[in-house]
DSSP file (Angstrom, degrees, kcal/mol; ACC not computed):
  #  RESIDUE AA STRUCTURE BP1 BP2  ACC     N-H-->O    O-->H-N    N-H-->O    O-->H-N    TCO  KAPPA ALPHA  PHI   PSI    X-CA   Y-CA   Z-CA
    1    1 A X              0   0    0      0, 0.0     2,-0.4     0, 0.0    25,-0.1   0.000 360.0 360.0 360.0 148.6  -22.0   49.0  -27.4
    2    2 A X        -     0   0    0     23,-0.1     2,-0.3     2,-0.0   101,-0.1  -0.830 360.0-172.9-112.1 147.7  -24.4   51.3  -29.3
    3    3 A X        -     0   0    0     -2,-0.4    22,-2.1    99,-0.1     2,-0.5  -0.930   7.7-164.8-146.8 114.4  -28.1   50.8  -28.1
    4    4 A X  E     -A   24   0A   0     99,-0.4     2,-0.3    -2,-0.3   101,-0.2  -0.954   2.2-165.0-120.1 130.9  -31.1   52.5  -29.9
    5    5 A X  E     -A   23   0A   0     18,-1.5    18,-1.6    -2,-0.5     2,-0.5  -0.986  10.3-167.7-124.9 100.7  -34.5   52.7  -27.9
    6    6 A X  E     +A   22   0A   0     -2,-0.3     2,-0.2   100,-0.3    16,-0.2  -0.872  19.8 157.7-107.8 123.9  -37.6   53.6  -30.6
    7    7 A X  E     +A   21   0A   0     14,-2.7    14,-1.0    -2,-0.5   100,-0.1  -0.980  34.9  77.9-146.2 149.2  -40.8   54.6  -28.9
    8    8 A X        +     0   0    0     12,-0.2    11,-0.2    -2,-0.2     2,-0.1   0.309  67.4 140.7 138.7  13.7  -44.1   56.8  -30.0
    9    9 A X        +     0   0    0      9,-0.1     2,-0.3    97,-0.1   100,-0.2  -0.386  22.6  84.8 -75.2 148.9  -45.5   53.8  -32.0
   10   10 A X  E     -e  109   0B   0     98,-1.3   100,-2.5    -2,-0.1     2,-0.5  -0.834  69.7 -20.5 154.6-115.6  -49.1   52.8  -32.2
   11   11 A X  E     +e  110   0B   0     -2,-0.3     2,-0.4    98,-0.1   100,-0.2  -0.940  49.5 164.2-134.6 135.0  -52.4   53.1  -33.5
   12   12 A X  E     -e  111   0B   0     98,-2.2   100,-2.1    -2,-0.5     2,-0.3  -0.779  32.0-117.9-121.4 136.1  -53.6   56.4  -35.5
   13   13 A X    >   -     0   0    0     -2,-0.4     3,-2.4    98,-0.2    72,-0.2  -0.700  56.1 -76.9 -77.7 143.6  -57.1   57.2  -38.1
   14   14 A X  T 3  S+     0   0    0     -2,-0.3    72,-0.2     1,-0.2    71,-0.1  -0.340 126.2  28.7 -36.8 126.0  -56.3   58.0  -41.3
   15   15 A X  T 3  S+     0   0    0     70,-3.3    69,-0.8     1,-0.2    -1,-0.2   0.212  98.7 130.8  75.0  -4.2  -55.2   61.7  -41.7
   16   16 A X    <   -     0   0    0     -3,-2.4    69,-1.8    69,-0.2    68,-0.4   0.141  50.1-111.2 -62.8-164.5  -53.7   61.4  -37.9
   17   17 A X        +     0   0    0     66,-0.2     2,-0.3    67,-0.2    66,-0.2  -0.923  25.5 179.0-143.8 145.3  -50.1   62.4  -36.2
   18   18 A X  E     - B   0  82A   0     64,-0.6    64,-0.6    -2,-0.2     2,-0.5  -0.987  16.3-167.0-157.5 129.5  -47.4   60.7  -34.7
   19   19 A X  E     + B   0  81A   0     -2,-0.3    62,-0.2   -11,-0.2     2,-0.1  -0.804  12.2 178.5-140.4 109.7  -44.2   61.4  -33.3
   20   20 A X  E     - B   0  80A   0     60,-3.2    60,-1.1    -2,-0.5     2,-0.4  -0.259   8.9-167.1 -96.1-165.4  -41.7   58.5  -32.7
   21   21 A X  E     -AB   7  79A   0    -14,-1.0   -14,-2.7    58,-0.2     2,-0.4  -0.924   8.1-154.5-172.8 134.9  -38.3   59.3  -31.2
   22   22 A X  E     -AB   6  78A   0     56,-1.3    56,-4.2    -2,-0.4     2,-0.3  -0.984  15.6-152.7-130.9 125.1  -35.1   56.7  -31.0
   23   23 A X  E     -AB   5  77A   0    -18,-1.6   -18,-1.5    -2,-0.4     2,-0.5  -0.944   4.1-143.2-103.4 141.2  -32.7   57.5  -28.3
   24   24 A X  E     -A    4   0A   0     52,-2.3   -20,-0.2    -2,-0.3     5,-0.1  -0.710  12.1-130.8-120.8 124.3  -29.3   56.7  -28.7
   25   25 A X  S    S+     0   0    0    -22,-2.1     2,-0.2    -2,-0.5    -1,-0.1   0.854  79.7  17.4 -43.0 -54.3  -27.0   55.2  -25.2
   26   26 A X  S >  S-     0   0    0    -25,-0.1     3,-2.0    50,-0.1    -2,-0.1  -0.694  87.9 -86.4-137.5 166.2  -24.4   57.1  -25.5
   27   27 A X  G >  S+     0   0    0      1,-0.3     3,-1.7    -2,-0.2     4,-0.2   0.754  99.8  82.9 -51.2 -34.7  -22.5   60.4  -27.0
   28   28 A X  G >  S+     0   0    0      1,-0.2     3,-1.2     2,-0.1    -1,-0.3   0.503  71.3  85.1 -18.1 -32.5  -21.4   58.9  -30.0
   29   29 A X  G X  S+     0   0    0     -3,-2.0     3,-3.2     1,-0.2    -1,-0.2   0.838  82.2  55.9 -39.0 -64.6  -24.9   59.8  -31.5
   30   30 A X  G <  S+     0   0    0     -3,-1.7    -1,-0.2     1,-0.4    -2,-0.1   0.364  95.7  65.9-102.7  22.2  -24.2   63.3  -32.5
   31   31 A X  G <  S+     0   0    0     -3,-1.2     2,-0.4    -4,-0.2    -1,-0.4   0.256  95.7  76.1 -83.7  10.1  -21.3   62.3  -34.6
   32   32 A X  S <  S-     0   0    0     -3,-3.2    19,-0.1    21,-0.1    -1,-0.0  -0.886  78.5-126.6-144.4 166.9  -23.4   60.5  -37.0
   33   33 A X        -     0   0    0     -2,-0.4    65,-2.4    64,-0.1     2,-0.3  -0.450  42.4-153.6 -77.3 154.2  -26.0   61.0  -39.8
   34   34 A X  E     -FG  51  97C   0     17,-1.9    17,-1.8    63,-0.2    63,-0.2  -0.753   9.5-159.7-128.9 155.1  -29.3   58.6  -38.2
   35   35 A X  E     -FG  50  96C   0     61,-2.9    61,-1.9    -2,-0.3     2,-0.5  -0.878   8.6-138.0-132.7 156.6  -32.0   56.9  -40.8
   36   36 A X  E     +FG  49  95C   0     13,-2.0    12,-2.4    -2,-0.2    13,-1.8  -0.983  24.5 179.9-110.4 133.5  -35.6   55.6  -40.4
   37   37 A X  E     -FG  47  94C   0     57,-4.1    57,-0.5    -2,-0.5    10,-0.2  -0.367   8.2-159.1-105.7-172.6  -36.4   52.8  -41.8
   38   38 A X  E     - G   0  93C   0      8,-1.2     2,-0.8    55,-0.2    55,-0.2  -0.324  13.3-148.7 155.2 143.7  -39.5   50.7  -42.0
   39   39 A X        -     0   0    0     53,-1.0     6,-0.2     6,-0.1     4,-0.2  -0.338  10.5-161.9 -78.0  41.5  -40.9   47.3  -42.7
   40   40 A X    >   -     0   0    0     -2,-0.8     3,-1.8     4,-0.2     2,-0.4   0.466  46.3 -90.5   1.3 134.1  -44.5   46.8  -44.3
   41   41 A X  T 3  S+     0   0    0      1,-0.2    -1,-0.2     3,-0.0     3,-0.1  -0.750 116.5  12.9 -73.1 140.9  -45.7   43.2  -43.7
   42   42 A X  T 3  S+     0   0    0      1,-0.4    -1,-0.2    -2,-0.4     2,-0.2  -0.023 116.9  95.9 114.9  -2.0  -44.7   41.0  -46.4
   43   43 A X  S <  S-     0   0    0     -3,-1.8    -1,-0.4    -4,-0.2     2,-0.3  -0.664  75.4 -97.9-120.9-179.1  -42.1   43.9  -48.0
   44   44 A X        -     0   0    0      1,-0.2    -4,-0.2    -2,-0.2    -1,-0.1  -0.583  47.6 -91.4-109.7 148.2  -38.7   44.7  -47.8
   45   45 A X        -     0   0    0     -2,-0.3     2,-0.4    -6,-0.2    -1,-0.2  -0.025  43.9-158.0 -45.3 147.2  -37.3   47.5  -45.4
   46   46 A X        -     0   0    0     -3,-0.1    -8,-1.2    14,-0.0     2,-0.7  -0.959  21.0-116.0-135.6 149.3  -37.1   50.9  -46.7
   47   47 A X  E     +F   37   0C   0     -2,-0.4   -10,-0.2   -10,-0.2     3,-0.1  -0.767  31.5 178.9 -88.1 111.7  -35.2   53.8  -46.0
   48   48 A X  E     -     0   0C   0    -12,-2.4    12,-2.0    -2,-0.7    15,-0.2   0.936  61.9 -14.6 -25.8 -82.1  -37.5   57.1  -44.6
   49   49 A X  E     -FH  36  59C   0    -13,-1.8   -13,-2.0    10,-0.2    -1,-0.4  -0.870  53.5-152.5-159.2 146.7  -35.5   60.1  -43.8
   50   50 A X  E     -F   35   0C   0      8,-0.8     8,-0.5    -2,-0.2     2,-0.3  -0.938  13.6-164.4-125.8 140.8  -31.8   60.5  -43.2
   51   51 A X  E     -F   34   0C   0    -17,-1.8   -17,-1.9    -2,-0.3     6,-0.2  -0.972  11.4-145.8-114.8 121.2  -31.0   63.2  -41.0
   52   52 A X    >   -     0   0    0      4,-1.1     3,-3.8    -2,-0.3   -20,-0.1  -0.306  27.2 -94.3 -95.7-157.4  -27.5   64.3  -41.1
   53   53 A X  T 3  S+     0   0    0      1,-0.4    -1,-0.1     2,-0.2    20,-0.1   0.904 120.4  50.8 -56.3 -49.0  -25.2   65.6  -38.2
   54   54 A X  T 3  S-     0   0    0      2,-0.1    -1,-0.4     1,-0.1    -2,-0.0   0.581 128.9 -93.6 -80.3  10.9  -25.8   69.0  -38.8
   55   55 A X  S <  S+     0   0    0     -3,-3.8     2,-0.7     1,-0.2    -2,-0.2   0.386  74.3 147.1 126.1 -32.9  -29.2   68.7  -38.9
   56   56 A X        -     0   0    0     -5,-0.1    -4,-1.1     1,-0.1    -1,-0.2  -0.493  31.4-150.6 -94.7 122.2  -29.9   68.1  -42.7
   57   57 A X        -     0   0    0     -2,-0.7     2,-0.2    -6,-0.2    -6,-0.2  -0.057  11.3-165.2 -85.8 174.5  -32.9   65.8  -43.7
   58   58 A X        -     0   0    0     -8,-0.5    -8,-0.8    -6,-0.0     2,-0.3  -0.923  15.0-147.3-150.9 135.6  -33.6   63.5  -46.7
   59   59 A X  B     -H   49   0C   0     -2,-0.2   -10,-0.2   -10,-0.2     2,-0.2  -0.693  22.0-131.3 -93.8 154.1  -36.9   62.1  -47.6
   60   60 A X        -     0   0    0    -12,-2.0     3,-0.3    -2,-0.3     7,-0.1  -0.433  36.8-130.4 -69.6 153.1  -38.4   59.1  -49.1
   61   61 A X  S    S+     0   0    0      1,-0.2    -1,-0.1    -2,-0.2   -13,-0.1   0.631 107.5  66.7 -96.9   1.3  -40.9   60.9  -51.8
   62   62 A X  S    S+     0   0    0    -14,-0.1    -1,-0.2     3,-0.0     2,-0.1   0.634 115.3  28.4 -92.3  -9.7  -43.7   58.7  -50.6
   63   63 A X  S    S+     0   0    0     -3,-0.3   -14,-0.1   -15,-0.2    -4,-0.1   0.484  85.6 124.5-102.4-112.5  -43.4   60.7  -47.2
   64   64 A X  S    S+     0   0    0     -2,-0.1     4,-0.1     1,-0.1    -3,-0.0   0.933  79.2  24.1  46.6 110.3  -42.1   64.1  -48.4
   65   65 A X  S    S+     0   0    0      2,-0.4    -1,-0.1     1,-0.1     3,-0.1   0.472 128.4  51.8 107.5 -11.7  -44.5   66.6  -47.1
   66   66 A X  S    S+     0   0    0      1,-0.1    17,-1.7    15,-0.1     2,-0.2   0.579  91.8  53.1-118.0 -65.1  -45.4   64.7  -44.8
   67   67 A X  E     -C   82   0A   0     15,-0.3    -2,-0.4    -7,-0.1     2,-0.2  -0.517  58.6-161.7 -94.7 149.0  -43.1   63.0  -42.6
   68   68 A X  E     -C   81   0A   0     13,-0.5    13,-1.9    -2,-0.2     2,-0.6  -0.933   2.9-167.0-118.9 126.1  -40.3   65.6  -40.5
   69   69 A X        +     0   0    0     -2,-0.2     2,-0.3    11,-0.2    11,-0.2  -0.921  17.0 168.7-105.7 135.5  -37.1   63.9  -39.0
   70   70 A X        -     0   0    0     -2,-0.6     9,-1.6     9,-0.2     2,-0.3  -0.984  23.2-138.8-138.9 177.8  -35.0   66.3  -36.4
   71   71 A X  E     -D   78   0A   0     -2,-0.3     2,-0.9     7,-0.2     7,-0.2  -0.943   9.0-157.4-132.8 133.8  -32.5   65.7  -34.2
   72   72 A X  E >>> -D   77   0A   0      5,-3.8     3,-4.8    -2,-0.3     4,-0.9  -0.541  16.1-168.3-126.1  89.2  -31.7   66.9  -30.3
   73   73 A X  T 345S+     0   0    0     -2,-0.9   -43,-0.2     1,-0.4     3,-0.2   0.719  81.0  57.0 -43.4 -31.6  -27.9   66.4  -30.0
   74   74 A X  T 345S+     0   0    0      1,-0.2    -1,-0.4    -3,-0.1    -2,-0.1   0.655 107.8  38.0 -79.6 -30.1  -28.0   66.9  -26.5
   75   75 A X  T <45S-     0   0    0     -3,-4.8   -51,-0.2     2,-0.2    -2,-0.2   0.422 110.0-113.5-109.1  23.1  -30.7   64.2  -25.1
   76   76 A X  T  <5 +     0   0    0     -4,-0.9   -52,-2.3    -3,-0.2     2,-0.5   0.880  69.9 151.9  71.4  -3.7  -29.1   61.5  -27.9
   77   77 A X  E   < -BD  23  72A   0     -5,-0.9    -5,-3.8   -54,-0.2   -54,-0.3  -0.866  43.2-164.0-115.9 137.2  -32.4   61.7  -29.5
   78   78 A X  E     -BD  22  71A   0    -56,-4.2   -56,-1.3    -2,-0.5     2,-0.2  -0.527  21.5-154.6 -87.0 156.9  -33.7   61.2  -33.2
   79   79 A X  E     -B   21   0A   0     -9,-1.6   -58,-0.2   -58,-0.2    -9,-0.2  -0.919  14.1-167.2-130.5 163.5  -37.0   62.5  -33.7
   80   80 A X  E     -B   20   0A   0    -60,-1.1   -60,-3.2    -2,-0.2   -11,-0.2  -0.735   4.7-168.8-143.6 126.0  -39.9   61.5  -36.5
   81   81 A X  E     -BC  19  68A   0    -13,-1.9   -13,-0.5   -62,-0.2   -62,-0.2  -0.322   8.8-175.6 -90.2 171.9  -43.0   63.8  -37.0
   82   82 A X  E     +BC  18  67A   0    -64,-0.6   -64,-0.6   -15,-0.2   -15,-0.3  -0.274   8.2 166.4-162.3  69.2  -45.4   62.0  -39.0
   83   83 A X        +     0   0    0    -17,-1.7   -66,-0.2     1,-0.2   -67,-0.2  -0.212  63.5  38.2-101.6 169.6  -48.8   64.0  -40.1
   84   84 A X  S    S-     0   0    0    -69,-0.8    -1,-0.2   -68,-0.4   -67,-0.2   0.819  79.8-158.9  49.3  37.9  -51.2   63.0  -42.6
   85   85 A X        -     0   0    0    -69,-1.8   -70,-3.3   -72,-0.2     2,-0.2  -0.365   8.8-173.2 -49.9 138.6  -51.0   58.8  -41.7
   86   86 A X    >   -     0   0    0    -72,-0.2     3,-1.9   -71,-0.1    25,-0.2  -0.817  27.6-123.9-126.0 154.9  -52.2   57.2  -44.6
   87   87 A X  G >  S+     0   0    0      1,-0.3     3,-0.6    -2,-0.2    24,-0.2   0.415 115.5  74.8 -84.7  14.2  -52.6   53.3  -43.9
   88   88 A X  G 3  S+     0   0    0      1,-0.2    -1,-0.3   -48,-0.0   -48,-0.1   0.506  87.6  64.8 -78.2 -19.6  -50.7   52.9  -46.4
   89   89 A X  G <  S+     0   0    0     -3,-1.9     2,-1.3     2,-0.1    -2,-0.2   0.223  73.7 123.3-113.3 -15.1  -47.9   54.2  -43.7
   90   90 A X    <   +     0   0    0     -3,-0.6     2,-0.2    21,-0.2    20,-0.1  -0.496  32.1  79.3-120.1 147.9  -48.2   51.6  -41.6
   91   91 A X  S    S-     0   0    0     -2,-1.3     2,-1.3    18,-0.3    18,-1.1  -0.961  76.5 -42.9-155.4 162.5  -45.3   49.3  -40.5
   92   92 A X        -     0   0    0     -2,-0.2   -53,-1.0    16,-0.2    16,-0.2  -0.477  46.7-152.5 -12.7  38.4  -42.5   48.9  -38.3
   93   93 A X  E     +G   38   0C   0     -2,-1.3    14,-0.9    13,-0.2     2,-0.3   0.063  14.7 179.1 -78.3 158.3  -40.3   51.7  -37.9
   94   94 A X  E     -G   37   0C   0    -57,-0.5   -57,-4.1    12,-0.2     2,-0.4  -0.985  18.3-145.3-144.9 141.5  -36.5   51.3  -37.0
   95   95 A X  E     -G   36   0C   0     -2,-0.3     9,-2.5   -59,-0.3     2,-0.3  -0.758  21.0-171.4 -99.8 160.5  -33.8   54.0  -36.5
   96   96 A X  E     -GI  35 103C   0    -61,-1.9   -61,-2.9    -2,-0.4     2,-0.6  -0.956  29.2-126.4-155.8 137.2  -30.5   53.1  -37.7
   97   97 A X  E  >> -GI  34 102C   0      5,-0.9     4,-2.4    -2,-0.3     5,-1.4  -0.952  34.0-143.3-106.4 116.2  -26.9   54.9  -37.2
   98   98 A X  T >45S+     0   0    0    -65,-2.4     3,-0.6    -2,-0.6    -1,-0.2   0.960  90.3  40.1 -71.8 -58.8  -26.2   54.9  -40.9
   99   99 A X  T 345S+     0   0    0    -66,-0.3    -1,-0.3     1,-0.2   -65,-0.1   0.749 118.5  45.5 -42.3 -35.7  -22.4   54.3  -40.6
  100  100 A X  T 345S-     0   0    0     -3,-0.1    -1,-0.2     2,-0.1    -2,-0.2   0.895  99.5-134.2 -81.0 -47.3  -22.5   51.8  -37.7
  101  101 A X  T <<5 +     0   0    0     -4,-2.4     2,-0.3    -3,-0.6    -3,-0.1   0.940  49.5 158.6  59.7  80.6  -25.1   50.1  -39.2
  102  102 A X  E   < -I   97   0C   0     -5,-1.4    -5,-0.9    -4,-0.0     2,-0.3  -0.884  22.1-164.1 -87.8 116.0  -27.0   49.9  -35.8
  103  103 A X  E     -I   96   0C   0     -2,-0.3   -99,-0.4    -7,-0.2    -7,-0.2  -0.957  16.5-140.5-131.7-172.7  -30.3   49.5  -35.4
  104  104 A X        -     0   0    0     -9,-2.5   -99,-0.2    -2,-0.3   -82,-0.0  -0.333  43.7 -97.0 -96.6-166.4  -32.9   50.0  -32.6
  105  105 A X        -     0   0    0      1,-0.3     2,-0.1  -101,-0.2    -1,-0.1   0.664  65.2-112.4 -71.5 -27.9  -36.1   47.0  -32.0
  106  106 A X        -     0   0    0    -11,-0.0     2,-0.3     2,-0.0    -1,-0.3  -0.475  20.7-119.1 119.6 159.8  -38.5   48.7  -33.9
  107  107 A X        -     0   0    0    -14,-0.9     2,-0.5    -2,-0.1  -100,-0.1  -0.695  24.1-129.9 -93.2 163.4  -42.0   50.5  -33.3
  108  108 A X        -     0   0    0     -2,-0.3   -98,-1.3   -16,-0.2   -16,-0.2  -0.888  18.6-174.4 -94.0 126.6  -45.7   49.6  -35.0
  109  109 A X  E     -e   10   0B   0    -18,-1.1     2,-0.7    -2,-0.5   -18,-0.3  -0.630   3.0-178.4-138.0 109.3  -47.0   51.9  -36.2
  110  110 A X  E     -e   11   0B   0   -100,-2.5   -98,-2.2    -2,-0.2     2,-0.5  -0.698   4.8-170.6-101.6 117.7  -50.9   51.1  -37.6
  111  111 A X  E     +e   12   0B   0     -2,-0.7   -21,-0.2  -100,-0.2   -98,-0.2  -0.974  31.2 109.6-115.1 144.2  -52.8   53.3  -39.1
  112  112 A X              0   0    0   -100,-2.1    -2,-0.0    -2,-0.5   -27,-0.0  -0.756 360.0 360.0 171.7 171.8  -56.7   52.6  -39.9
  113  113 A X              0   0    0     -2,-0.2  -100,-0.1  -100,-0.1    -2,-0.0   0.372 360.0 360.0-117.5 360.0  -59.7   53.7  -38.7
């Protein structure tokens, strides 16, 4: 059973940092490409970053520049750096094992000052 655990969520100022991290149960993990999502209230989920297996990211362009996803194949863990919170930023976040279609409970993350 695949079980994804998202933590680093909370509350940030405008222009802050954040770094959430989704750990994944078991080895299975580092055969597959992982997504962040996240859910605005009152909108529909969106896709982040996809990071694949080797390593190779994809952005949303409304993070781009912003936002870093990596991955540490050995602890099972997805990472997302997150600089420059705009409140615009803030929602839910979910990791997802894009093939599986897995996902973990979620984080908050609120930014405002």
């Amino acid at each position: 059973q695949v079980q994804l655990v998202e933590s680093g969520g909370g509350l940030v100022q405008p222009g802050g940092s954040l770094r959430l991290s989704c750990e994944a149960s078991g080895s299975f993990f580092r055969f597959y490409n992982m997504g962040w999502y996240r859910q605005a209230p009152g909108k529909q989920r969106e896709v982040v970053a996809v990071i694949t297996t080797g390593g190779k990211t994809n952005y949303a362009d409304s993070v781009k520049g912003r936002f870093t996803s990596s991955r540490d194949n050995a602890k099972n863990t997805v990472y997302l750096q997150m600089n420059s919170l705009k409140a615009e930023d803030t929602a839910v976040y979910y990791c997802k094992v894009e093939a599986l279609d897995a996902w973990g409970q979620g984080t908050l993350v609120t930014v405002s000052s």
